[in-house]
C-alpha positions in Angstrom: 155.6 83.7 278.6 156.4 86.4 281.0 155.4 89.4 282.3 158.0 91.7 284.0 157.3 93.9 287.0 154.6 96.7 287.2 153.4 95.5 283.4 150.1 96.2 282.9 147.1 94.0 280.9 143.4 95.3 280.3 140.5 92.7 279.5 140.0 90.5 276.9 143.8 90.6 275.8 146.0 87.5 274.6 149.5 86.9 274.9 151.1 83.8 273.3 153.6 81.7 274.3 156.9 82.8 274.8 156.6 86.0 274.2 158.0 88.6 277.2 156.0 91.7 278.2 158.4 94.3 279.7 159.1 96.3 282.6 156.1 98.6 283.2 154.5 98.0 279.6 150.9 98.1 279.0 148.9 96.0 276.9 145.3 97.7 275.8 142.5 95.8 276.5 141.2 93.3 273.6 145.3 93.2 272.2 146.8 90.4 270.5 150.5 90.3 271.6 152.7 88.4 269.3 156.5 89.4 269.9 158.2 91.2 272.8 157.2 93.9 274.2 159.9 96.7 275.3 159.9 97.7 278.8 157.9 101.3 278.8 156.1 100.7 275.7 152.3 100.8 275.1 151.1 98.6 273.0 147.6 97.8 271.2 145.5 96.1 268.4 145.7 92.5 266.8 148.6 92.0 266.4 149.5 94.6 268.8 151.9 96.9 267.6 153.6 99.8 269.4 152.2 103.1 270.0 153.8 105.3 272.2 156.2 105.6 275.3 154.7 105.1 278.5 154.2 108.6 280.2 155.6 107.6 283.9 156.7 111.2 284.7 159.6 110.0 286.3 157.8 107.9 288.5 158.8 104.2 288.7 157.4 100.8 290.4 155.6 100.9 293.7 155.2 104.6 292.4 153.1 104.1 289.6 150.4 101.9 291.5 149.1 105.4 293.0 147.5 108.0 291.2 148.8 111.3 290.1 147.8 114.3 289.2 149.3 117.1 287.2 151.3 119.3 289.4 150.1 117.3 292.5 146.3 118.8 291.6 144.1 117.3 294.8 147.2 115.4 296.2 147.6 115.4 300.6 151.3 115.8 301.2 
């Protein structure tokens, strides 16, 4: 198993072995992850199956570990 930079898993969710979780992927919480995940990707449910894209808004690694708001709404510069 392994889980590439700036993924992202939510409670109660299981990955088996082998299986690689991409580069900034989420995994929704209570998933069963039974093949790769593709970097970007959202993925939920047992098994876990796609869903959508990961919205980043151009924002990538260290980036995405601080919240943003549309159009910089409440943001300090």
């Amino acid at each position: 198993m392994a889980i590439r930079d700036f993924a992202r898993v939510y409670s109660n969710s299981m990955i088996l072995p082998g299986v690689t979780v991409g580069e900034q992927a989420i995994i929704a919480a209570k998933s069963l992850v039974t093949r790769d995940v593709e970097p970007n990707t959202v993925v939920a449910g047992a098994p876990a199956k796609p869903v959508r894209g990961r919205q980043t808004e151009g924002h990538e690694g260290l980036e995405l570990h601080h919240l943003w708001l549309k159009d910089g709404a409440f943001q300090h510069p």
